[in-house]
C-alpha positions as CSV (number, residue, x, y, z in Angstrom):
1,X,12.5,15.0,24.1
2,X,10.8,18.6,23.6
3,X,13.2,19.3,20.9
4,X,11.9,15.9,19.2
5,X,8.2,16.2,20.4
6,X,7.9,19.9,18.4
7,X,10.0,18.4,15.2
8,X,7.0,16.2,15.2
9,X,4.5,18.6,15.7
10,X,6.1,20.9,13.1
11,X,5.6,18.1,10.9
12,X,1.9,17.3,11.4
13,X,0.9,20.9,10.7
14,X,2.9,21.5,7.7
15,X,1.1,18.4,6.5
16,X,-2.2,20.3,7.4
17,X,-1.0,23.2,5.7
18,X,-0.6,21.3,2.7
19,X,-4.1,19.8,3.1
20,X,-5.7,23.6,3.0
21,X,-3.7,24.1,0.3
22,X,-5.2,21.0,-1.3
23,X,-8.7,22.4,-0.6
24,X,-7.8,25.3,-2.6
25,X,-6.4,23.7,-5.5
26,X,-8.9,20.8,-5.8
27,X,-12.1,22.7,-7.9
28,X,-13.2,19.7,-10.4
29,X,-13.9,15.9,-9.4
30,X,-10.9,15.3,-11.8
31,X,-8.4,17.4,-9.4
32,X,-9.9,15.6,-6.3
33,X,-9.5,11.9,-7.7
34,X,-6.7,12.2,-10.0
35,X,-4.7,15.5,-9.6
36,X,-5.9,17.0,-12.4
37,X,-3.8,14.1,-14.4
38,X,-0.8,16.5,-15.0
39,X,2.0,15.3,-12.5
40,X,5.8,16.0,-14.1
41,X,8.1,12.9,-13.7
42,X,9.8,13.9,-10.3
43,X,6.6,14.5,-8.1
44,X,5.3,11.2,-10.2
45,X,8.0,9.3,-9.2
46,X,8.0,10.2,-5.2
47,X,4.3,10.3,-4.8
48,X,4.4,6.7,-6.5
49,X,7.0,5.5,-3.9
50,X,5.9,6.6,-0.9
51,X,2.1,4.9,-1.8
52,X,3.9,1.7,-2.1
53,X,5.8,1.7,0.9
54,X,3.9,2.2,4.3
55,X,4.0,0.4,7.4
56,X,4.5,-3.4,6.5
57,X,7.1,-2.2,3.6
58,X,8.3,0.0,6.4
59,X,7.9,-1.5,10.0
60,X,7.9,-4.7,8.6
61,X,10.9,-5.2,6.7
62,X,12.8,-3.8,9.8
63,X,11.0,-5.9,11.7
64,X,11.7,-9.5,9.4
65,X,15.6,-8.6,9.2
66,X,15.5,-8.6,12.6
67,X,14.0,-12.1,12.8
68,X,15.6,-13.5,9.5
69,X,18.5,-11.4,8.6
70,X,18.8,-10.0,5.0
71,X,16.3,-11.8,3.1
72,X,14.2,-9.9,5.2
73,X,14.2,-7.4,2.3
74,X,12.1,-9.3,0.2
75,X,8.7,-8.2,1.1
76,X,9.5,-4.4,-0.1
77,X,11.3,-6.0,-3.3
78,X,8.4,-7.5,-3.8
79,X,6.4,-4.4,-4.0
80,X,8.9,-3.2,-6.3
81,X,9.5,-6.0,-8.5
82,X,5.7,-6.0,-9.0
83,X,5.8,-1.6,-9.8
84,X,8.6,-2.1,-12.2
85,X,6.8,-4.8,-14.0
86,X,3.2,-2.9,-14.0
87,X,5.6,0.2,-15.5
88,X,7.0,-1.4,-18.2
89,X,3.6,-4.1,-19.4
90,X,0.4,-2.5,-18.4
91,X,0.6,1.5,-18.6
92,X,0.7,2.6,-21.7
93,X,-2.5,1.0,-22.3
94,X,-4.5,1.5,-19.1
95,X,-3.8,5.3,-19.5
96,X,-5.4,5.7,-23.1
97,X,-8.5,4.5,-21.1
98,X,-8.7,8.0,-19.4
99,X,-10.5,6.0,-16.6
100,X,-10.9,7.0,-12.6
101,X,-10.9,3.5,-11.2
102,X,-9.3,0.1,-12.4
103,X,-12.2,-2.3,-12.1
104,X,-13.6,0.5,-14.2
105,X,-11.5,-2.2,-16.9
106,X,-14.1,-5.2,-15.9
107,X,-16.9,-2.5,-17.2
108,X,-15.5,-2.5,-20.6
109,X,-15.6,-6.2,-20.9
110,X,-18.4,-7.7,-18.6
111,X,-21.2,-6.7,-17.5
112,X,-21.6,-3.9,-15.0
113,X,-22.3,-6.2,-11.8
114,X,-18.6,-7.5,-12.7
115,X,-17.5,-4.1,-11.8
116,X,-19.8,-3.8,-9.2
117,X,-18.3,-7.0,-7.6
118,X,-14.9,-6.2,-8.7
119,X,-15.2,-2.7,-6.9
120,X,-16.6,-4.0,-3.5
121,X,-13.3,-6.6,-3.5
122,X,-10.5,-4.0,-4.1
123,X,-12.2,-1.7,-1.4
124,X,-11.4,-4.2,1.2
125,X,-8.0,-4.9,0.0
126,X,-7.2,-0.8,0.5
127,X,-9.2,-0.3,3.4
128,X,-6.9,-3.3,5.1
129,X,-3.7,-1.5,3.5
130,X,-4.6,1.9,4.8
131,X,-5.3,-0.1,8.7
132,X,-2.1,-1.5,8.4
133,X,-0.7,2.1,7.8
134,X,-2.8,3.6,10.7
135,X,-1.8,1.5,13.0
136,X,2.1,1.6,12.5
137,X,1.0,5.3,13.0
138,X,-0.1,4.5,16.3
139,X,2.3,2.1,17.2
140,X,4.6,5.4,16.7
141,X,2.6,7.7,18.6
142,X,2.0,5.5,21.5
143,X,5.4,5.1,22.4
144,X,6.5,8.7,21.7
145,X,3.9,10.5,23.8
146,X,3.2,7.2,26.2
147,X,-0.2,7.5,25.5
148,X,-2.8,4.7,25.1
149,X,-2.7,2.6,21.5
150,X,-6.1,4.0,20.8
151,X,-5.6,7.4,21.4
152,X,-2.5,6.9,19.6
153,X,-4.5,5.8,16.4
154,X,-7.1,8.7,16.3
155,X,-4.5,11.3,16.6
156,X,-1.8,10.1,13.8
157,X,-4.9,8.9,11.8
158,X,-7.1,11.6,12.1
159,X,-4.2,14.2,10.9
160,X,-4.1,11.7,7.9
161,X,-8.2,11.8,7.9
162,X,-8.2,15.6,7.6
163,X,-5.6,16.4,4.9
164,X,-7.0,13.7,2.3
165,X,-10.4,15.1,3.2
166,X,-10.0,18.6,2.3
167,X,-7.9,18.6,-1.0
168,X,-8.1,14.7,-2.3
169,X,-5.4,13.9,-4.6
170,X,-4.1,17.2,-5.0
171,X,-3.1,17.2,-1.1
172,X,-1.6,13.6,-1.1
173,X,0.7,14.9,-4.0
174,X,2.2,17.7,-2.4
175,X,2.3,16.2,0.9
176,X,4.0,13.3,-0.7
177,X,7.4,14.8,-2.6
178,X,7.9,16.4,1.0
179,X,7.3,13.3,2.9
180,X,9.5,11.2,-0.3
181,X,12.2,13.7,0.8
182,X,11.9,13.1,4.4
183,X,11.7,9.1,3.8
184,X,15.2,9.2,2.0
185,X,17.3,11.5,4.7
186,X,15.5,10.2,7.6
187,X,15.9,6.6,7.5
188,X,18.4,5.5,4.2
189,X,20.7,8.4,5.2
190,X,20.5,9.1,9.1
191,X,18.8,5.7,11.0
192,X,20.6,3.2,8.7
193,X,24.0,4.1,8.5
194,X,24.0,5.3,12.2
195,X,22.6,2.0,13.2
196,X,25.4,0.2,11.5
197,X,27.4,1.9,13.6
198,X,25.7,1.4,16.6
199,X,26.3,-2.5,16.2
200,X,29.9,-2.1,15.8
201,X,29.7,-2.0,12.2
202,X,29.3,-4.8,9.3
203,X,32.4,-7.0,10.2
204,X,31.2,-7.0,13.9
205,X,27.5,-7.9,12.4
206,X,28.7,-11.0,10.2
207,X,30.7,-12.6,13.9
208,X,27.7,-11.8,16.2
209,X,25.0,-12.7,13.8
210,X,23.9,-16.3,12.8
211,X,25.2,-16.9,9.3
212,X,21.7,-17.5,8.1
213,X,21.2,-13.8,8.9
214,X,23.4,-13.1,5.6
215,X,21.6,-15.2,3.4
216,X,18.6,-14.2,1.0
217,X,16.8,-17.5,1.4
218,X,17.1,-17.5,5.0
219,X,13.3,-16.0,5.3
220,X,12.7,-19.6,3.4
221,X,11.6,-20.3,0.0
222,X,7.6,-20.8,0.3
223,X,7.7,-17.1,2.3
224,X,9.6,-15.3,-0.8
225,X,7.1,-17.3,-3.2
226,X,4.3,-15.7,-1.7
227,X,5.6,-12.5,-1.4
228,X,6.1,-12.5,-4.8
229,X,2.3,-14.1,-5.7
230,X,0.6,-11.5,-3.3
231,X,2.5,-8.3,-3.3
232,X,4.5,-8.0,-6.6
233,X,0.8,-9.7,-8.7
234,X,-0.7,-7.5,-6.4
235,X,0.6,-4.4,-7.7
236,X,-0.7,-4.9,-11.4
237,X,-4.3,-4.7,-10.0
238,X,-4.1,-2.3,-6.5
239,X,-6.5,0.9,-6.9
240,X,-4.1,2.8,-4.9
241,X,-1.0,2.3,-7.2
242,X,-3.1,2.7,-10.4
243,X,-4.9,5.8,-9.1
244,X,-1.5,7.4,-9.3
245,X,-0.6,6.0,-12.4
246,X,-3.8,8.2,-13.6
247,X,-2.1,11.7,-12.1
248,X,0.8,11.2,-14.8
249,X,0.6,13.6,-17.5
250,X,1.7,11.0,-19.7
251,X,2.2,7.8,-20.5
252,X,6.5,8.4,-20.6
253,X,6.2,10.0,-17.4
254,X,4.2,7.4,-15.6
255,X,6.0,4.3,-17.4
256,X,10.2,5.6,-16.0
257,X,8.7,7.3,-13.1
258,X,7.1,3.9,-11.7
259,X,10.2,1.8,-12.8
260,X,12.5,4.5,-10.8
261,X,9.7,4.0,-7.8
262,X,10.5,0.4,-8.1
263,X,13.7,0.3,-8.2
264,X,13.5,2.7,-4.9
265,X,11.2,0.1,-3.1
266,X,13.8,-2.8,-3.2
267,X,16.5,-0.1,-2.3
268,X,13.7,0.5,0.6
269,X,13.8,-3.1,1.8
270,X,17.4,-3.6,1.8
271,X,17.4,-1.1,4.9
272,X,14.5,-2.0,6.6
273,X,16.6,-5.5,7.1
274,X,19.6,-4.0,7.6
275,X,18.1,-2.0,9.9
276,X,16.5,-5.3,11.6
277,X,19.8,-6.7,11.5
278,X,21.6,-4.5,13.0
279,X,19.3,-4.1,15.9
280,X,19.6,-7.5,16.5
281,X,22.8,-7.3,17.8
282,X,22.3,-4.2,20.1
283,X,18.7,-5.4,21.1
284,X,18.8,-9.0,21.0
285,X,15.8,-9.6,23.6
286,X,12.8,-7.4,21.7
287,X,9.5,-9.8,21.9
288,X,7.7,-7.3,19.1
289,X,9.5,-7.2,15.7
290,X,7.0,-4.6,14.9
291,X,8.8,-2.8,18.1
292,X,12.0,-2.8,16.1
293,X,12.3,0.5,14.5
294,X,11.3,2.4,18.0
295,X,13.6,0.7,19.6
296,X,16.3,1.3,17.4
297,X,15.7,4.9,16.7
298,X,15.7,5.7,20.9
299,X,18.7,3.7,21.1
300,X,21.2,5.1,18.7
301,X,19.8,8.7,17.7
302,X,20.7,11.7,19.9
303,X,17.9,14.0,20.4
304,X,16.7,16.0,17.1
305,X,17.7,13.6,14.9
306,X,15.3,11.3,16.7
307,X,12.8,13.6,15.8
308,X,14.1,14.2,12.3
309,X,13.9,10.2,11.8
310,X,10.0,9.4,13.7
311,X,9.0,12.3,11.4
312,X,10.1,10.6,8.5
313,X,8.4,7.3,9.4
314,X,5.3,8.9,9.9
315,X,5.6,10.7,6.1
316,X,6.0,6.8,4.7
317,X,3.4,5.7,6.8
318,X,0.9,8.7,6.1
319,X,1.6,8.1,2.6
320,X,0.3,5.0,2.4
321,X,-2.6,5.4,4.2
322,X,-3.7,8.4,2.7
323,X,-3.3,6.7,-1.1
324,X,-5.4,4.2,0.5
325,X,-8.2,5.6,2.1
326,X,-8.7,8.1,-1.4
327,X,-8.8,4.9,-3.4
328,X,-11.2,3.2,-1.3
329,X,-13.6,6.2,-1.7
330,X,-12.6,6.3,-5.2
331,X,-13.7,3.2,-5.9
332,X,-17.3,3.3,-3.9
333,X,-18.3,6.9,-5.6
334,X,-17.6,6.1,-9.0
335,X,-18.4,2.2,-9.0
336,X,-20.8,1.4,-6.4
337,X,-22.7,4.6,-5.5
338,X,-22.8,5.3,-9.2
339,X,-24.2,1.7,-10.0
340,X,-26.8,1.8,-7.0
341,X,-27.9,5.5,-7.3
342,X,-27.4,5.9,-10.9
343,X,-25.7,8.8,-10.9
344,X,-22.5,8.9,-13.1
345,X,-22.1,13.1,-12.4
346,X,-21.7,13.6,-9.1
347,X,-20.4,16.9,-7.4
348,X,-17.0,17.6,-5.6
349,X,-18.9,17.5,-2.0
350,X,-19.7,13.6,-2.7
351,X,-16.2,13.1,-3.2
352,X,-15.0,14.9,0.2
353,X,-18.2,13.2,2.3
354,X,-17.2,9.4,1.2
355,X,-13.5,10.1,1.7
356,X,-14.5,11.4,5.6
357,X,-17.1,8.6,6.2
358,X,-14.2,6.1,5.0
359,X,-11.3,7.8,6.9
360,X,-13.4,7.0,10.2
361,X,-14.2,3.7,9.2
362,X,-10.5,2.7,8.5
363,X,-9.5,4.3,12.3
364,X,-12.2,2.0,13.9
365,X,-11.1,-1.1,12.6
366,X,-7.1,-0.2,13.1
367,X,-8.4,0.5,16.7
368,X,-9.7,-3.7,16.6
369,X,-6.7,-5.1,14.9
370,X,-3.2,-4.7,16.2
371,X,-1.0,-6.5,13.8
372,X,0.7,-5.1,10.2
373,X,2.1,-8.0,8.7
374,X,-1.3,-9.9,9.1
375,X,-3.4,-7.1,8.3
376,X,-1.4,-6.4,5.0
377,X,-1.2,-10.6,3.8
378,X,-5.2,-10.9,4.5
379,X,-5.7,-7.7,2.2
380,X,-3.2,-8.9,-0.7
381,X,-4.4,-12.4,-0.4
382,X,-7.9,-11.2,-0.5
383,X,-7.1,-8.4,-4.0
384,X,-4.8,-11.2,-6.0
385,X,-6.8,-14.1,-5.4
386,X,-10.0,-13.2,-5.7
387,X,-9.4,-10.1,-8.7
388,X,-6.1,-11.0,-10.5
389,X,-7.3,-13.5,-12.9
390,X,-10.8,-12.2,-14.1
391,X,-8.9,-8.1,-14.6
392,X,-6.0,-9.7,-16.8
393,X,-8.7,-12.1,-18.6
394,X,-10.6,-8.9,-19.1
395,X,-7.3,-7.3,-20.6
396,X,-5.6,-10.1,-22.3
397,X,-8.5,-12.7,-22.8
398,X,-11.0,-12.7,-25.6
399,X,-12.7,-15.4,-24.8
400,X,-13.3,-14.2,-20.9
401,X,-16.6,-14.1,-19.7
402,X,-19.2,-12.4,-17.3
403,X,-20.4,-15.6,-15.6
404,X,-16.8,-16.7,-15.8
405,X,-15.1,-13.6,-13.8
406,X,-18.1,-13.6,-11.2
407,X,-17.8,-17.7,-10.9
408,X,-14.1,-17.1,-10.3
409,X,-14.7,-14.5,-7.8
410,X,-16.7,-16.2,-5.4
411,X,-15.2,-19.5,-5.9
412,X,-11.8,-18.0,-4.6
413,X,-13.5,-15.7,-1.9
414,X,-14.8,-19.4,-0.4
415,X,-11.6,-20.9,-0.7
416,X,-9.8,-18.1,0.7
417,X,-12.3,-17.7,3.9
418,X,-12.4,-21.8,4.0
419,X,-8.3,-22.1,4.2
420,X,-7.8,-18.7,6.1
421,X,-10.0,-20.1,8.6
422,X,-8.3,-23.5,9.1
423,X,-4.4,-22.9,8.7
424,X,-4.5,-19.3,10.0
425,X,-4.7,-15.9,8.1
426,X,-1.1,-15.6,7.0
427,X,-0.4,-19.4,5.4
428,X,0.9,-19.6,2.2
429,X,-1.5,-22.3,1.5
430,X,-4.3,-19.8,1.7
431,X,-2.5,-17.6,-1.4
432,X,-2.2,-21.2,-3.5
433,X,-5.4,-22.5,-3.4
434,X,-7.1,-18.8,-4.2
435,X,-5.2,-18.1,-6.7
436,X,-5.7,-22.0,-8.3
437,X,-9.4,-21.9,-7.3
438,X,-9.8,-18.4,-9.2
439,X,-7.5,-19.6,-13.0
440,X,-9.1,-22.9,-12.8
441,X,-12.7,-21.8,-12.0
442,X,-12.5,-18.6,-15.0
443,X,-10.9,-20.9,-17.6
444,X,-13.9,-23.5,-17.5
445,X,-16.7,-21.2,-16.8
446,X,-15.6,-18.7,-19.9
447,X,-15.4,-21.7,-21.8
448,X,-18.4,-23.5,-21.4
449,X,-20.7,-20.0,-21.0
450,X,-19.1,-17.6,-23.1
451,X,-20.6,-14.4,-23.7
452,X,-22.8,-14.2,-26.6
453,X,-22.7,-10.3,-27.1
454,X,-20.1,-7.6,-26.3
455,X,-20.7,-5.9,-23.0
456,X,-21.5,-2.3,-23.6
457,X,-18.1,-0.2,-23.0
458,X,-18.4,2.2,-19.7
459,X,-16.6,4.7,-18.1
């Protein structure tokens, strides 16, 4: 247990390290937000990955194999079905926009309350992400050092607070290739494989296991058709994913490296199921599925490779709530704050001081809410079904409007709220009617009260 306990803590400070580093690097508003926008293709690639997959990609998927078998992997393919697509459709074209932001897009065709709007929507959606992060962090933590859930949550997520603090983008980038590297040998190459094992291998799996277990629609078919209408639309709009689109140094790089990163996400969900699967038939009787990857790394890891493996979970985990908490402050500097305060040019230190005041507001609510998978569906539902249809009208539609976008906003918001609060916070219902409330409500609205002058393009 020492041996795995200083692994860990090894692993904490080298990620402080890299936040100094970070600090020292990060001299312009440009390297805080945005890396400079010069990332080569193979840090692209790995800091795009492990943004996408944190602790419902992670904890999750191992978590649904466990309770549905193989088509447990479809929530991470999701994720990657929905990078691969954004890769190959909408780069090339955001990037020659040279913006900081992507509801900065709703600027250049409505008016600036759109973005206003637009911004204070997407910074709920990756405030809720980064919780969802923070608290798989502390789910970790608890167990590891036995400590209370809350203590848990301010330690793992005030590592995470400090590092994105001190060097912004430039310190989740070079955290993030060693953390990608970590991610790959920890869990693909040590905790799947040896957990495989542990059940006696695959043969023994497919007797033990229900055959359901070893089919892809076993999940069922309304599940996968939301996970593909939440998280895989919800990866054309996310501030966190396109904030690392903007660190590419060029359009090539950013279009291969985020089909690569997709491509590695549905690889990524594969195990987690498998993983969930296979614990299944060592650990039949856990009540948590969020328990599940705990459980099955003190059950079939000898010690150091246990702490080789917790390591590597916290460096996906991390990830993702460090992408999230610098796109949330992102988003209120340079759309909100901006827009209230009128101040377009602000300095480095406003940068750092909204990132902080964020980081602690994201580790208060993970302290309230206890629950990934819910926390992650509210947050998607909430960024696809309110946003989706008024950023691709804004893209793709000349006909959209101002009073169209903000009608579709708020009618879906209702909708959302109205339908979360009757059939519960994760029913696919909630997703349908949103997203149908939002098309419907933008299509007639742009129609009958088009604008009758070009907004004013802003950056």
């Amino acid at each position: 247990m020492v041996i795995d306990l200083s692994l860990i803590g090894l692993y904490l400070l080298l990620v402080l390290g890299v936040g100094w580093l970070g600090w020292k690097r990060a001299k312009t508003r440009d390297d805080y937000a945005v890396a400079g926008r010069r990332l080569a293709p193979l840090m692209f690639t790995g800091t795009m990955a492990t943004t996408v997959l944190g602790g419902a990609a992670t904890m999750g998927s191992m978590g649904l194999g466990y309770q549905y078998g193989i088509s447990g992997l479809w929530l991470a393919t999701s994720l990657g079905m929905g990078l691969i697509g954004l890769s190959l459709f909408l780069v090339t074209p955001m990037l020659k926009l040279n913006l900081h932001t992507v509801t900065q897009v709703l600027a250049l065709r409505y008016r600036p309350r759109v973005r206003f709007l637009g911004a204070a929507i997407m910074m709920v959606y990756d405030l809720m992400v980064a919780v969802t992060s923070i608290i798989a962090i502390g789910s970790i933590i608890e167990v590891l050092l036995g400590i209370p859930f809350l203590y848990a949550i301010w330690i793992g997520g005030g590592v995470v607070v400090i590092y994105v603090f001190l060097g912004g983008m430039w310190s989740l980038t070079m955290t993030d290739i060693f953390q990608f590297i970590m991610m790959t040998v920890g869990l693909l190459f040590i905790l799947m494989p040896a957990s495989i094992i542990h059940a006696g291998g695959w043969q023994n799996m497919q007797d033990i296991l229900p055959e359901g277990f070893f089919s892809l629609n076993n999940i069922g078919l309304p599940n996968i058709v939301t996970y593909f209408l939440i998280y895989c639309l919800g990866m054309f709009i996310g501030q966190d994913v396109w904030q690392r689109m903007f660190t590419a140094r060029s359009a090539g790089v950013a279009r291969w490296g985020g089909f690569v990163a997709g491509v590695y996400c549905i690889v990524w969900g594969v195990m987690g199921a498998v993983i969930g699967m296979s614990c299944r038939v060592f650990l039949p009787d856990i009540g948590n599925p969020d328990a599940v990857f705990m459980s099955a790394v003190q059950t079939v890891l000898p010690v150091g490779l246990r702490g080789i493996v917790i390591a590597a979970s916290l460096a996906a985990l991390m990830s993702t709530a460090s992408a999230c908490m610098m796109a949330t402050s992102t988003l209120f500097v340079y759309d909100i704050y901006a827009a209230l305060f009128k101040k377009e040019k602000c300095s480095i230190k406003t940068d750092r001081y909204a990132t902080l005041a964020f980081g602690f507001t994201i580790l208060i609510i993970a302290s309230l809410i206890g629950d990934v998978i819910t926390a992650l569906t509210v947050a998607y539902t909430i960024l696809v079904g309110v946003l989706l249809v008024p950023l691709i009208g804004a893209i793709c539609w000349q006909r959209s409007s101002t009073t169209g976008a903000i009608s579709a906003m708020v009618s879906s918001a209702i909708i959302i709220i109205y339908f979360m609060a009757r059939y519960g916070m994760q029913a696919n219902s909630v997703t349908y009617y949103g997203l149908l409330a939002n098309l419907v409500t933008f299509v007639t609205i742009s129609l009958l009260w088009p604008d009758f002058r070009t907004p004013t393009p802003q950056n």
